[in-house]
C-alpha positions as CSV (number, residue, x, y, z in Angstrom):
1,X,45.4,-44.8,-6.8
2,X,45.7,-41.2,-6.5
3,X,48.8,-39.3,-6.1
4,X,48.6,-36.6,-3.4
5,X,51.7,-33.5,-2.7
6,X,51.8,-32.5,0.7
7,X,53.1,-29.0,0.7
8,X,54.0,-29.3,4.7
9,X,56.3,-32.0,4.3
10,X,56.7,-31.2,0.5
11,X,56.9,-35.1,-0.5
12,X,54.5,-37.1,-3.0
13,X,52.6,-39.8,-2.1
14,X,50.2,-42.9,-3.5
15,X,46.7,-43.3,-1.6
16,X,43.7,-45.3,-2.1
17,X,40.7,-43.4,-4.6
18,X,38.4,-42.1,-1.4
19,X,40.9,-42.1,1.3
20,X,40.2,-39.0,3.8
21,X,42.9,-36.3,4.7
22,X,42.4,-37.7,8.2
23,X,43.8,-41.2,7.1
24,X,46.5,-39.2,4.7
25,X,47.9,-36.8,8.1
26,X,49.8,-40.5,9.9
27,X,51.5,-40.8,6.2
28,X,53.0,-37.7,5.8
29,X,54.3,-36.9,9.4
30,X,54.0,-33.2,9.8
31,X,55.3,-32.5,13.0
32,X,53.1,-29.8,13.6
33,X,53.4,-28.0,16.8
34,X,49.6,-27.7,17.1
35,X,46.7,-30.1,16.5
36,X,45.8,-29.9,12.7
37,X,41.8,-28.9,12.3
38,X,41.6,-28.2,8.5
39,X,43.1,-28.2,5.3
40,X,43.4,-26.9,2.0
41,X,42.9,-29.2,-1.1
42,X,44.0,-27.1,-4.3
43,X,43.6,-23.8,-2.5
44,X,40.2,-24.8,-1.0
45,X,39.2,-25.0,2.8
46,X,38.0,-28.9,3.3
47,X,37.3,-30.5,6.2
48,X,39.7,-33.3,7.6
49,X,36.7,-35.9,6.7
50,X,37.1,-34.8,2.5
51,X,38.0,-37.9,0.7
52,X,40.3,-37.5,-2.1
53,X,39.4,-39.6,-5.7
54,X,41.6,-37.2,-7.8
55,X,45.3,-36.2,-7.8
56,X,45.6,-33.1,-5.7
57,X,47.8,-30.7,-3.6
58,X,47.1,-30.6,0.1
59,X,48.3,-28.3,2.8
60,X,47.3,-29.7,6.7
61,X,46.1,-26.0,8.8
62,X,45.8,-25.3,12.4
63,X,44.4,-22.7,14.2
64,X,47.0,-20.6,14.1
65,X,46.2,-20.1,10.1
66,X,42.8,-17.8,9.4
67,X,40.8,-20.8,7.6
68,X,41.9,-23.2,10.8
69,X,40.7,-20.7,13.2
70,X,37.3,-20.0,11.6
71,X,36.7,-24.8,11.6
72,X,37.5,-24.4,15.0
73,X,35.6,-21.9,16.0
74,X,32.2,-22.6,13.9
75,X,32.8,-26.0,15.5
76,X,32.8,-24.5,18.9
77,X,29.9,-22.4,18.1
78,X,28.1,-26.3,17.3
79,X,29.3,-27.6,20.6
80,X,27.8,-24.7,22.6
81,X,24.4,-25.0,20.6
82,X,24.2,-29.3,21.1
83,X,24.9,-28.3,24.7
84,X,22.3,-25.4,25.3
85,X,19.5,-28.0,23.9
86,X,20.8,-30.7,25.9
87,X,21.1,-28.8,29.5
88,X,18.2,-25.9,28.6
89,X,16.0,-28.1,26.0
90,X,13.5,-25.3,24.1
91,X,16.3,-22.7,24.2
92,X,17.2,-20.9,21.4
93,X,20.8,-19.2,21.0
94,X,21.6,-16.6,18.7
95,X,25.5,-16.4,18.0
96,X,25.7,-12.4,17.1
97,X,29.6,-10.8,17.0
98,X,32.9,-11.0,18.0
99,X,33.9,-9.1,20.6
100,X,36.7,-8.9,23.4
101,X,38.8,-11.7,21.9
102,X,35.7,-13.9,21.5
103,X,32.3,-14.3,20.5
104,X,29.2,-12.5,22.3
105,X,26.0,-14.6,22.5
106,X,22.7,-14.5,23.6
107,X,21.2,-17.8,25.2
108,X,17.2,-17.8,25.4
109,X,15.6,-20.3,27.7
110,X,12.2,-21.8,26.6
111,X,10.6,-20.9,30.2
112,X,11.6,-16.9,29.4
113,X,13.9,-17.2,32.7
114,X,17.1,-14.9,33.2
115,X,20.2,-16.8,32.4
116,X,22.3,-17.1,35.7
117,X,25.7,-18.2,37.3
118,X,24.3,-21.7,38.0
119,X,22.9,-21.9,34.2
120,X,26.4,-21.3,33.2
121,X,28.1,-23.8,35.4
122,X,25.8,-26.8,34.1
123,X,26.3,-25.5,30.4
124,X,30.3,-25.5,30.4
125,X,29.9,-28.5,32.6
126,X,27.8,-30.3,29.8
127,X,30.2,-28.9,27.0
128,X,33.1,-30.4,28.1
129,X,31.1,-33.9,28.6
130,X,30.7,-33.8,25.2
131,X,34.6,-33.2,24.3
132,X,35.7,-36.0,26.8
133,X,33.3,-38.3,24.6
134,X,34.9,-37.0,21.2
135,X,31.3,-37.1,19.6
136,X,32.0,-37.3,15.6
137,X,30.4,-34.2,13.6
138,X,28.6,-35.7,10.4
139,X,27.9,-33.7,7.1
140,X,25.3,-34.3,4.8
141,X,25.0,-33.0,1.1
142,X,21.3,-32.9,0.4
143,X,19.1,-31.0,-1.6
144,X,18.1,-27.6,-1.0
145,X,14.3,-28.5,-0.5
146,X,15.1,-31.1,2.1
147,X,17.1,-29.2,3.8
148,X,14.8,-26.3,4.2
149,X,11.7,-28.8,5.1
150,X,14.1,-30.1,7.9
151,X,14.8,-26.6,9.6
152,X,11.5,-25.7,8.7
153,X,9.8,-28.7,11.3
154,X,12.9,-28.0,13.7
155,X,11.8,-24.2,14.0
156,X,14.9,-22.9,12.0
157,X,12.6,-20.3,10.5
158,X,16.4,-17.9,9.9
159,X,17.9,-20.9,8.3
160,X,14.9,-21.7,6.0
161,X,14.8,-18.0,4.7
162,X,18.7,-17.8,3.7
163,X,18.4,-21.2,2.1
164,X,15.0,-20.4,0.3
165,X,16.9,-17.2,-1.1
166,X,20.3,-18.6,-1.6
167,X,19.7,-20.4,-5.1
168,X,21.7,-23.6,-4.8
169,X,20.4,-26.7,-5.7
170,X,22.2,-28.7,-3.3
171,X,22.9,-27.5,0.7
172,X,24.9,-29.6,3.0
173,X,24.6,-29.4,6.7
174,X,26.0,-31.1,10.1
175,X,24.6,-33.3,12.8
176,X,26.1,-33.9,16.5
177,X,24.4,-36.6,17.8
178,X,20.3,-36.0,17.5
179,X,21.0,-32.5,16.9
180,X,21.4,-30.4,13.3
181,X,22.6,-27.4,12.5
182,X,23.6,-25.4,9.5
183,X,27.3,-23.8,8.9
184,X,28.7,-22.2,6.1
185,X,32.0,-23.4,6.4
186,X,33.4,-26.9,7.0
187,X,34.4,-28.2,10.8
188,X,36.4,-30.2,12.4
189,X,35.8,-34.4,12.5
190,X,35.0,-34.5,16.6
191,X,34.1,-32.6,19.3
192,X,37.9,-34.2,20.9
193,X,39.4,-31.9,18.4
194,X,38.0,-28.6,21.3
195,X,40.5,-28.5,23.6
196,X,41.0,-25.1,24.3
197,X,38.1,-22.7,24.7
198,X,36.0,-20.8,27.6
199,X,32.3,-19.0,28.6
200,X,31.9,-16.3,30.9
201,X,28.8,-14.3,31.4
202,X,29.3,-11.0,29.3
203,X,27.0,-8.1,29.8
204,X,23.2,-9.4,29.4
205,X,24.2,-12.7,27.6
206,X,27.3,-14.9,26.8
207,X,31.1,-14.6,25.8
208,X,32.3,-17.8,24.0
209,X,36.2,-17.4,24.4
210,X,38.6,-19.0,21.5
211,X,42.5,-20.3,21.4
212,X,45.1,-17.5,20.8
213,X,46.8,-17.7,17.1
214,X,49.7,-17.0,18.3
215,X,49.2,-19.3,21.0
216,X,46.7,-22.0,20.5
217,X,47.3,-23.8,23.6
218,X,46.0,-21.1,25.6
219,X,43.0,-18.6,25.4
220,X,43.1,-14.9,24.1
221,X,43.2,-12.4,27.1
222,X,40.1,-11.2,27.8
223,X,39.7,-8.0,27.4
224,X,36.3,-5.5,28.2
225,X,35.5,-3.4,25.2
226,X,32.3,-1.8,26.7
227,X,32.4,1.4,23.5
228,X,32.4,-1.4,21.5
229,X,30.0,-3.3,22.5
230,X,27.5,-0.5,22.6
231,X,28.3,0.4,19.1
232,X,27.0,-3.4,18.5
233,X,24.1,-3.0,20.3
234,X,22.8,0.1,18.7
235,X,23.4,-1.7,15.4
236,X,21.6,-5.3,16.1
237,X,18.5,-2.6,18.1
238,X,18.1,-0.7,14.2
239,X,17.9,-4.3,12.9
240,X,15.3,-5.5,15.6
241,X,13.2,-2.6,14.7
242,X,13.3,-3.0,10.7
243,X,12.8,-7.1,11.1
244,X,16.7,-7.5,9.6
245,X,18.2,-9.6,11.9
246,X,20.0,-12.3,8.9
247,X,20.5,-12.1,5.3
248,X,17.5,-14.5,4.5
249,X,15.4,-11.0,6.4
250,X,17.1,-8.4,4.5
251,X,17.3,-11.0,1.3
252,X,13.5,-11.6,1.4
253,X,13.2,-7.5,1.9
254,X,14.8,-6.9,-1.3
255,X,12.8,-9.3,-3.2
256,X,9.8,-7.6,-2.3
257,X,10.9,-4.3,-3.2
258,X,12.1,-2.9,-0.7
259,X,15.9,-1.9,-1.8
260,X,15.6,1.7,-2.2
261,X,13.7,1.8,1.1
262,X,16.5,0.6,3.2
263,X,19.1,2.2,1.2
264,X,17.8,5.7,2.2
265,X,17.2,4.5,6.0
266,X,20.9,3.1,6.3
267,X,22.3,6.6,4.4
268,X,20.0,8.3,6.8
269,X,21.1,6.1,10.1
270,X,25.1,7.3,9.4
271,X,23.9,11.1,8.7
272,X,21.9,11.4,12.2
273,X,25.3,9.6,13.8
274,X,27.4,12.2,11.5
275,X,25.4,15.5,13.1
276,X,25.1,13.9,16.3
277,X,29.1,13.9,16.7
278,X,29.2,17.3,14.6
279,X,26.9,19.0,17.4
280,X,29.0,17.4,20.8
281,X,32.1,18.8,19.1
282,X,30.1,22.3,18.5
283,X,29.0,22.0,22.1
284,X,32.6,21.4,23.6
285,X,34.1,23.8,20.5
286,X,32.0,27.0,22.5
287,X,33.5,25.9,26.2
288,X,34.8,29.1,27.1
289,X,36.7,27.3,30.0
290,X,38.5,24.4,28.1
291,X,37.7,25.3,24.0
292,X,37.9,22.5,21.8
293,X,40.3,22.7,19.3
294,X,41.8,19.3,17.4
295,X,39.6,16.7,16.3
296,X,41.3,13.5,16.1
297,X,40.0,10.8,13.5
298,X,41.3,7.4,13.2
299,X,40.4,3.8,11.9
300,X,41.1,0.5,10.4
301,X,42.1,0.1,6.9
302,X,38.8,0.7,4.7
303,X,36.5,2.0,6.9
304,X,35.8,4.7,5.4
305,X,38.0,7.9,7.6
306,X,38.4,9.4,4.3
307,X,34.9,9.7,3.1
308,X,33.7,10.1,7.0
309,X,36.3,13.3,7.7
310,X,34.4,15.1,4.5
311,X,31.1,14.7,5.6
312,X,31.7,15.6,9.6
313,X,33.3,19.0,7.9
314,X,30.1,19.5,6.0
315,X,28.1,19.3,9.3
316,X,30.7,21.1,11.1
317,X,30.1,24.0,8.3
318,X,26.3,23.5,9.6
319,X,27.3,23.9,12.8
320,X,29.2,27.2,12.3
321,X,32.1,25.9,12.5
322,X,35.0,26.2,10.3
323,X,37.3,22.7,9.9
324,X,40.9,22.4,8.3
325,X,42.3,19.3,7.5
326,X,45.5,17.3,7.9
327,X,46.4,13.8,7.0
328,X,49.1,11.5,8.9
329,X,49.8,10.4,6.0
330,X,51.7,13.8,5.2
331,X,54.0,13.3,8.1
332,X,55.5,10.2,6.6
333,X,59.3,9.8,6.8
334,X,60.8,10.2,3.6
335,X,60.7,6.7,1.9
336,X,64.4,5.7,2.9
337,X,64.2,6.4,6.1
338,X,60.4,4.0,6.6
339,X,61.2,1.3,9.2
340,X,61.4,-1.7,7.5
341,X,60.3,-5.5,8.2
342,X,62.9,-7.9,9.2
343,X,63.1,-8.9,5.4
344,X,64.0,-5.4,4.4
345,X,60.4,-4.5,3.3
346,X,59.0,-1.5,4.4
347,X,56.4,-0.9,7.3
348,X,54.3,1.4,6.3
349,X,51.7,0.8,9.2
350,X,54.6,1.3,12.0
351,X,54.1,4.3,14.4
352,X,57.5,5.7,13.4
353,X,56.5,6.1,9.7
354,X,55.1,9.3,10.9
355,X,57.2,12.3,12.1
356,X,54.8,11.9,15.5
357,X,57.4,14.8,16.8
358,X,57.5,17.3,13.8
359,X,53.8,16.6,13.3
360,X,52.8,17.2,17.5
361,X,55.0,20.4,16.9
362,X,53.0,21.9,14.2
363,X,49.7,21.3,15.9
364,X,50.9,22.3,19.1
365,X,51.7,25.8,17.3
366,X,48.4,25.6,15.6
367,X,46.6,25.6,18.9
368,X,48.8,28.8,20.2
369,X,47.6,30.7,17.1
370,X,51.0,30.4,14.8
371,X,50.4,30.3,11.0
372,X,51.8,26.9,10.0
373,X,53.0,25.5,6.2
374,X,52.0,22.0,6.8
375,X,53.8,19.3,4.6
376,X,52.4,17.0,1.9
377,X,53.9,13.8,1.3
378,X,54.4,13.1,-2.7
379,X,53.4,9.0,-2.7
380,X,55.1,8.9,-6.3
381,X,58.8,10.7,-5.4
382,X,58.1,9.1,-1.8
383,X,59.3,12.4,-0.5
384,X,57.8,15.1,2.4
385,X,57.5,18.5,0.1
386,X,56.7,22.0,1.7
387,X,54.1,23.4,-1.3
388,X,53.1,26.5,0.4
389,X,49.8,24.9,2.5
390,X,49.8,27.2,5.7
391,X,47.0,26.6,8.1
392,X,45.9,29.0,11.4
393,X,43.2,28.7,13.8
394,X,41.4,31.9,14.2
395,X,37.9,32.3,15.2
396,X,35.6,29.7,15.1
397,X,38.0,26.9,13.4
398,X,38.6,23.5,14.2
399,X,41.4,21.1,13.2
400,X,40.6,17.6,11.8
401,X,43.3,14.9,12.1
402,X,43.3,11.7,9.7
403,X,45.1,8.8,9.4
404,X,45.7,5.4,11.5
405,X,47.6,6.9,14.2
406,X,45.8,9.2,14.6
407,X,44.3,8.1,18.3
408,X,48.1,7.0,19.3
409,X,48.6,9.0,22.9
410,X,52.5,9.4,21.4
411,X,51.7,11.5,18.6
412,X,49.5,14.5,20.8
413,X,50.9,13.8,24.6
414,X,51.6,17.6,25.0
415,X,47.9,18.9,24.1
416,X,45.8,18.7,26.9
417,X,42.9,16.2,26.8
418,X,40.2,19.1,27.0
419,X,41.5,20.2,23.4
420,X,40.9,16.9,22.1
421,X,38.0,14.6,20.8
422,X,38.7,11.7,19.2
423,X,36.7,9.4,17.2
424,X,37.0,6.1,16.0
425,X,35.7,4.5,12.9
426,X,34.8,0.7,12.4
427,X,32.9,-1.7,10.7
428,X,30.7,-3.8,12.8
429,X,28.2,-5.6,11.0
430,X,24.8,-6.2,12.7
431,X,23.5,-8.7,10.4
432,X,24.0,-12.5,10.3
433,X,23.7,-15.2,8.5
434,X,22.2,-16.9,10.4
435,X,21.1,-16.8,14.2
436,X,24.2,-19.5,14.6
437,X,26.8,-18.0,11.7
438,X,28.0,-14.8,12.3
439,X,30.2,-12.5,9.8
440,X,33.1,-11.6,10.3
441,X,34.2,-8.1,10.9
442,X,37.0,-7.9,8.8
443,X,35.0,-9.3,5.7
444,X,33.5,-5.8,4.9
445,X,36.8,-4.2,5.2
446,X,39.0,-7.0,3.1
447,X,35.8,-6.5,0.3
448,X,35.9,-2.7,0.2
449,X,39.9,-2.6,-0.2
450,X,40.0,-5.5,-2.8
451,X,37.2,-3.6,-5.0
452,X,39.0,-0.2,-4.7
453,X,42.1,-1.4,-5.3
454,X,40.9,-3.0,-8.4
455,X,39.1,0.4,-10.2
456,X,42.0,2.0,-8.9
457,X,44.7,0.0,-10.7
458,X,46.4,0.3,-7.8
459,X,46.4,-3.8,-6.9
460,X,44.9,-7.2,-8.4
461,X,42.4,-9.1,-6.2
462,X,45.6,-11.5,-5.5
463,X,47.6,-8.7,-4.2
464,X,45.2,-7.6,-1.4
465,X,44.5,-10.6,-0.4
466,X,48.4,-11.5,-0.3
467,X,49.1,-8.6,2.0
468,X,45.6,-8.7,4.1
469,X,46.8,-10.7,6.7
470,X,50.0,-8.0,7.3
471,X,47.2,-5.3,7.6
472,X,45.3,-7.2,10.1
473,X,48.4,-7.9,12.3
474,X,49.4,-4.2,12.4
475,X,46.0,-2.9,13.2
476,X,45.9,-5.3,16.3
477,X,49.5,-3.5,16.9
478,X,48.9,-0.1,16.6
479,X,45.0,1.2,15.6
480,X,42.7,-1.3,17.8
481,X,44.6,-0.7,21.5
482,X,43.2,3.3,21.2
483,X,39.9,2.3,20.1
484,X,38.2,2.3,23.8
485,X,39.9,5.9,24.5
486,X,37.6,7.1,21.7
487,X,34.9,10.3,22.6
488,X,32.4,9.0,20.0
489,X,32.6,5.7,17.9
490,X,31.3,5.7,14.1
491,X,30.2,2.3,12.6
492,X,30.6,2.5,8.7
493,X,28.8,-0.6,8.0
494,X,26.6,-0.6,5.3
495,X,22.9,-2.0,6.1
496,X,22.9,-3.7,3.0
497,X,26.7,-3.4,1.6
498,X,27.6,-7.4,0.7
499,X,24.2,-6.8,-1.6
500,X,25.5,-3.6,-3.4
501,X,29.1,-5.4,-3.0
502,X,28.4,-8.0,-4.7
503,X,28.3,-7.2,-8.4
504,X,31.5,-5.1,-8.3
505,X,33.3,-8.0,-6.3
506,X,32.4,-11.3,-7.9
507,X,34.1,-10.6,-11.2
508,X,37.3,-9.2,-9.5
509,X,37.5,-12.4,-7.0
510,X,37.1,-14.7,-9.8
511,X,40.3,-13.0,-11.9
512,X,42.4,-14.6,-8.4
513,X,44.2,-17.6,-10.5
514,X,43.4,-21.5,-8.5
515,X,47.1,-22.2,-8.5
516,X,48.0,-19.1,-6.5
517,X,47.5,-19.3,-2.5
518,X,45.0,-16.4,-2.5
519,X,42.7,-18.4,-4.3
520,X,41.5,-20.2,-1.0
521,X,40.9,-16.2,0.3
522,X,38.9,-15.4,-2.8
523,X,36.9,-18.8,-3.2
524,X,35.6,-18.2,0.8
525,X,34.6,-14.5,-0.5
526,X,33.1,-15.8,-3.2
527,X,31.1,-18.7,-1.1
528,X,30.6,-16.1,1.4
529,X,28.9,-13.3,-1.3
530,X,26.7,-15.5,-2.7
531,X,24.4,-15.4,-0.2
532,X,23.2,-11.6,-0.8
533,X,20.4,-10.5,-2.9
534,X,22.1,-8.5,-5.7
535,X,21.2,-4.9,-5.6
536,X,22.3,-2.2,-8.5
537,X,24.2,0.9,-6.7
538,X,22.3,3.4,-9.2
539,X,20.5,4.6,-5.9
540,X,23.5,4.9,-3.7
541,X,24.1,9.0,-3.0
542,X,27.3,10.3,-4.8
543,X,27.8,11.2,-0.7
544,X,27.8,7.7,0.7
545,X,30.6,6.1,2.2
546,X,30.2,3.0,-0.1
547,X,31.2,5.5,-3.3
548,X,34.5,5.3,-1.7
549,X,35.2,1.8,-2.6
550,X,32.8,1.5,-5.6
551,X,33.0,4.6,-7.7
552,X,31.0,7.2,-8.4
């Protein structure tokens, strides 16, 4: 017998060596308002079929936690593939980002046909077939050579290259009915389990809509990001071009030697972006009509607006142009007076943690010519100090405006829209897995902060992690609605960055203690990161954006 402690319920009890956490959830009664898709076993992600032979702690998930929503979603990605190769057999889909409160995909028909209003009626049709017959997904652990022969005689040639540069010995993957696939991270026991979910035809392919978290009963409101998805599309066309369309591509690149060769084509990729933006705001700067005059620059957490504002001023220099910078940041509220959470801990992220009216007052007499002493806010003292920084835009100078609220219409409704340009920065990886696993777009983001907070002895690994999930909420709250009002969109994804990543952020991940509930955050990174090629930074420019989080 084993003893399991159900932190739901918070109660011990005795089971059976090998009894499943599906057979455990009758037991301990967890009134859970939502259907239960997952599970963490000692601060691990399992699967509802893991079978227990140990004594362990468990804690039942739904899709309203992180871990639940990626099971259900990799398991919706499983349904939609079983039911493309059942309705459309020869096709081959490629799962590639999310996107408008879902996932964009590409469905391929084996005949080379376009993929039409009637295609899409038989697909969902089909899909939900296969939930009314609650069809069981099976996992098997085999070894890595068998597993690569199998994709390799099913045609999986992305699958075969990730695994034959991935290292492990062992490689488990899933069947639904006659059909595999491969999935990095565990799903739920059967297709029943897919209640709530949606397709739609989205631009030149598919949109594959998923349950609300807040909500899981219903679907997240669509919602047309068309900036957005352009800024994907220019990314996955650079891939198409180089032959990087997964990780077993770029993995295999740097194994042959080509490291150095992409890391100069992804520096150069963000500088021609950089100039390209530097020269509209020239252009629009020289409009003798309507002159530009504030440059507004804004961005999730980690995405680089720090290192991004120094390197548009450089090319602004180029341009003939003479740029002054203010931070946000500097227009904080003095400490005591930061709005605070309902448990009396501050909100840093909230809109009114800036001065938006002091700070629109200042810029507005920046624009008319005044000499302005701009405050800077001490981060120690937690106090707005005047230090004697004045600022005035003469002849040929520009005003650059950093920080998350940057694009907020509150903080610059009395400047006219012709004497603004604003730009948004993000990180939208291009590259997959795999053409059926996608990454994530936070993942790039949650890596970057958790490394520079390390070297910065500013926070552990457990820290960020602890606080991720409040970072995410309030850029859904207050930076992503003002991302589609954006003049020019800056992706600071890194062609190769998990590679380079890798080696600063293994040893900080592993420091995240297994008794802590971080650890499940840090043992997905971990999982996640060993995928990647290591590749030294010793080549990465002291310029780059990725010198922002690593050093140097």
């Amino acid at each position: 017998m084993v003893q399991v402690y159900c932190k739901n319920t918070k109660e011990s009890k005795r089971f059976p060596e090998g009894t499943s956490l599906l057979q455990m959830l009758s037991d301990f009664d967890c009134q859970c308002p939502y259907p239960i898709v997952s599970a963490k076993v000692n601060n691990v992600s399992q699967g509802l079929k893991f079978k227990v032979y140990q004594n362990k702690d468990i804690e039942f998930i739904d899709v309203r936690e992180s871990s639940g929503m990626r099971v259900y979603c990799r398991s919706l990605c499983f349904l939609l593939y079983k039911a493309a190769t059942d309705v459309f057999p020869g096709s081959k889909l490629y799962m590639e980002h999310p996107i408008s409160h879902g996932y964009f995909c590409h469905l391929r028909k084996a005949d080379g046909t376009e993929f039409t209003a009637e295609d899409l009626v038989q697909l969902e049709a089909h899909m939900w077939e296969l939930v009314e017959k609650d069809m069981p997904f099976h996992r098997y652990d085999v070894q890595t050579e068998r597993a690569i022969r199998e994709f390799r005689k099913a045609g999986f040639d992305d699958k075969v290259r990730l695994l034959e540069t991935s290292g492990e010995a062992y490689t488990d993957y899933y069947t639904l009915g006659e059909t595999s696939d491969y999935y990095y991270g565990k799903l739920v026991p059967s297709t029943g389990y897919l209640k709530v979910w949606g397709i739609m035809l989205y631009h030149d392919g598919l949109l594959l809509r998923v349950p609300s978290r807040e909500d899981p009963s219903r679907l997240e409101p669509f919602e047309d990001q068309p900036k957005t998805f352009e800024m994907f599309k220019e990314a996955l066309r650079w891939n198409i071009i180089m032959g990087l369309n997964t990780v077993g591509d770029v993995n295999e690149a740097f194994l042959n030697g080509r490291a150095s060769e992409l890391i100069q084509i992804a520096e150069a990729l963000q500088e021609k972006k950089i100039v390209q933006i530097a020269e509209e705001i020239d252009r629009r700067c020289r409009n003798q009509e309507h002159p530009l005059k504030v440059v507004l620059i804004t961005g999730p957490s980690s995405s680089g607006k720090t290192t991004f504002c120094k390197r548009l001023s450089v090319q602004l220099k180029a341009c003939g142009l003479k740029p002054m910078s203010v931070s946000t940041d500097d227009y904080f509220v003095n400490r005591l007076d930061t709005p605070r959470f309902p448990d009396g801990s501050f909100d840093f992220d909230n809109f009114d943690t800036v001065d938006h009216a002091l700070m629109e007052r200042d810029i507005m007499r920046l624009i008319s010519g005044e000499q302005v002493e701009v405050p800077e806010f001490n981060f120690v003292t937690g106090l707005r100090e005047y230090n004697g920084k004045k600022l005035q835009l003469g002849e040929g100078r520009i005003l650059l405006i950093e920080g998350i609220h940057a694009l907020n219409p509150a903080l610059t409704s009395q400047i006219p829209d012709t004497a603004k340009f604003k730009i948004f920065i993000n990180t939208l990886t291009g590259t997959n897995l795999d053409n059926h696993n996608w990454i994530p777009t936070s993942d790039n983001r949650l890596l970057r902060r958790i490394v520079r907070d390390y070297n910065k002895g500013a926070f552990s690994a457990r820290a960020s992690i602890s606080n991720w999930q409040n970072v995410l909420a309030a850029e859904q709250k207050w930076i992503y609605p003002y991302q589609e009002t954006a003049d020019a969109m800056f992706n600071s994804a890194y062609l190769i960055e998990f590679a380079v990543m890798k080696n600063h952020a293994e040893p900080i991940l592993r420091s995240v203690p297994q008794n802590c509930a971080e650890y499940a955050e840090a043992h997905r990174l971990l999982k996640f990161i060993h995928y990647f090629t290591p590749v030294p930074d010793k080549e990465i420019p002291a310029t780059s954006l990725l010198r922002e989080f690593i050093g140097g």
